[in-house]
C-alpha positions as CSV (number, residue, x, y, z in Angstrom):
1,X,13.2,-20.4,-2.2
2,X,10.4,-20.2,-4.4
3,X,8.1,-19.3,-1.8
4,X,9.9,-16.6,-0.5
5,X,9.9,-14.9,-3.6
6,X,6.4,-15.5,-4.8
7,X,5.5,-14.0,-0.8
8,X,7.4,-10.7,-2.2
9,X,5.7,-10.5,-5.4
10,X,1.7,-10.6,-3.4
11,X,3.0,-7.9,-1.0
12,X,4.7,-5.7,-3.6
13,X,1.0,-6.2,-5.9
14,X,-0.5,-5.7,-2.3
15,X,2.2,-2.6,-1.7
16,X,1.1,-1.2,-5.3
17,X,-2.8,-1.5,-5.0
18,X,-3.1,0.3,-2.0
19,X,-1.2,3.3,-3.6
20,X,-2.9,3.2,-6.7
21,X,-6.8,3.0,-4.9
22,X,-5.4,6.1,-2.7
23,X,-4.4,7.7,-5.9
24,X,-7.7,7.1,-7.6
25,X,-9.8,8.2,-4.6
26,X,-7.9,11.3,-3.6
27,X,-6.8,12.5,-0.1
28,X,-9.9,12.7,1.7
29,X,-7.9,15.4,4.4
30,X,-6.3,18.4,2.1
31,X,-2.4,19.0,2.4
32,X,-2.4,21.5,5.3
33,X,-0.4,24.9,4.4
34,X,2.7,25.5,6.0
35,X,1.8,28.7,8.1
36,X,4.6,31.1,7.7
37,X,7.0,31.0,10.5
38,X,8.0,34.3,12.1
39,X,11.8,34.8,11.1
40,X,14.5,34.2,13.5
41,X,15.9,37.0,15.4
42,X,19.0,38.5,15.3
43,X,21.7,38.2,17.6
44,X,22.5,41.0,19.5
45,X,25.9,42.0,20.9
46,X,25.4,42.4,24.9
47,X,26.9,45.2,26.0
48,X,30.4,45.0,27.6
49,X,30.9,45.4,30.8
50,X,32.6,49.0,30.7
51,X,35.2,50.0,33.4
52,X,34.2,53.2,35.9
53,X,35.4,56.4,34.8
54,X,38.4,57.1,36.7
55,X,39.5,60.7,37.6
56,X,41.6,62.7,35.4
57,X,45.1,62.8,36.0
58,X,46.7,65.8,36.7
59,X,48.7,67.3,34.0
60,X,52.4,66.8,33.9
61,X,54.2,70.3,33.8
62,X,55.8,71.3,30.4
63,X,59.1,70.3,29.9
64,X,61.5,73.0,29.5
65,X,64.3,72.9,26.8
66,X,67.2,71.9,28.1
67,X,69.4,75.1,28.7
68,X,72.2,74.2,26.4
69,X,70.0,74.3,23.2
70,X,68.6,77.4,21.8
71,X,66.2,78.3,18.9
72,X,69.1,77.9,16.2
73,X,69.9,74.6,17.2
74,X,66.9,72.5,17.0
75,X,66.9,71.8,13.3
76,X,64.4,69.5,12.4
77,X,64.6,69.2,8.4
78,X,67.1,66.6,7.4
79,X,70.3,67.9,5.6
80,X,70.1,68.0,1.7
81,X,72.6,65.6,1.0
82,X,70.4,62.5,3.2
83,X,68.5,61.7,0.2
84,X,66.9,58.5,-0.7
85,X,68.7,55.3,-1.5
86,X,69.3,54.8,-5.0
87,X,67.7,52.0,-4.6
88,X,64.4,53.2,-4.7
89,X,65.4,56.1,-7.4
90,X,65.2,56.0,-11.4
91,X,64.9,53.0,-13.1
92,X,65.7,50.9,-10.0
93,X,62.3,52.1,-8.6
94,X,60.8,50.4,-11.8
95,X,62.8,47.3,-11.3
96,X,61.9,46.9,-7.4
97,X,58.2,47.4,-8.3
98,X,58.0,44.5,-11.2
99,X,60.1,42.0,-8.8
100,X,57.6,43.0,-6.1
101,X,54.9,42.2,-8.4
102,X,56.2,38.7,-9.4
103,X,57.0,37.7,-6.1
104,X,54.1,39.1,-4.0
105,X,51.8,38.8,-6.5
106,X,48.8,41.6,-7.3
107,X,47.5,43.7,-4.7
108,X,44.6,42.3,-2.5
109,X,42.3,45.1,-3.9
110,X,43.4,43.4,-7.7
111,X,42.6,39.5,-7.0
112,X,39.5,37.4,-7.0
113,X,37.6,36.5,-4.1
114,X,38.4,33.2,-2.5
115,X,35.4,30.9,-1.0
């Protein structure tokens, strides 16, 4: 047992010589310089593979109004008495907005980024 350890003591002193006379003498060969390497290119999309132009359909004919409805008829405004739900009117509006808030949280534009 002894003479284990007192073989790892002479090669650690052996071990600690040779670095210290390579420290005392100096590299004889000088730390070559890393040579710049070029950057790495970037990626570039391939193009896809893009279908033939086809040939332009022919235009469907206009569709005439149907012969029962005239001018007077085709109303497109909504009446005045369809207005919006209460719901979404007054105070209610307020109320809607603040449970929004605590349920949904802030808007996306409003929080942190996440990494």
């Amino acid at each position: 047992m002894e003479a284990a350890l007192a073989i790892k003591v002479i090669i650690g002193l052996v071990g600690f010589g040779v670095w210290l006379f390579g420290k005392l003498n100096g590299s004889a060969v000088p730390a070559p310089i890393a040579a710049p390497t070029p950057p790495m290119p970037r990626r570039v999309r391939r193009p896809r593979n893009a279908p033939p132009p086809l040939a332009p359909e022919p235009e469907p004919p206009a569709a005439a109004p149907a012969p029962h409805l005239d001018e007077t008829s085709l109303v497109v405004t909504r009446p005045a008495r369809a207005h919006a739900r209460t719901q979404f009117r007054g105070s209610a509006a307020l109320r809607q907005a603040l449970v929004a808030r605590e349920v949904l949280g802030l808007p996306l534009s409003l929080r942190p980024p996440r990494f």
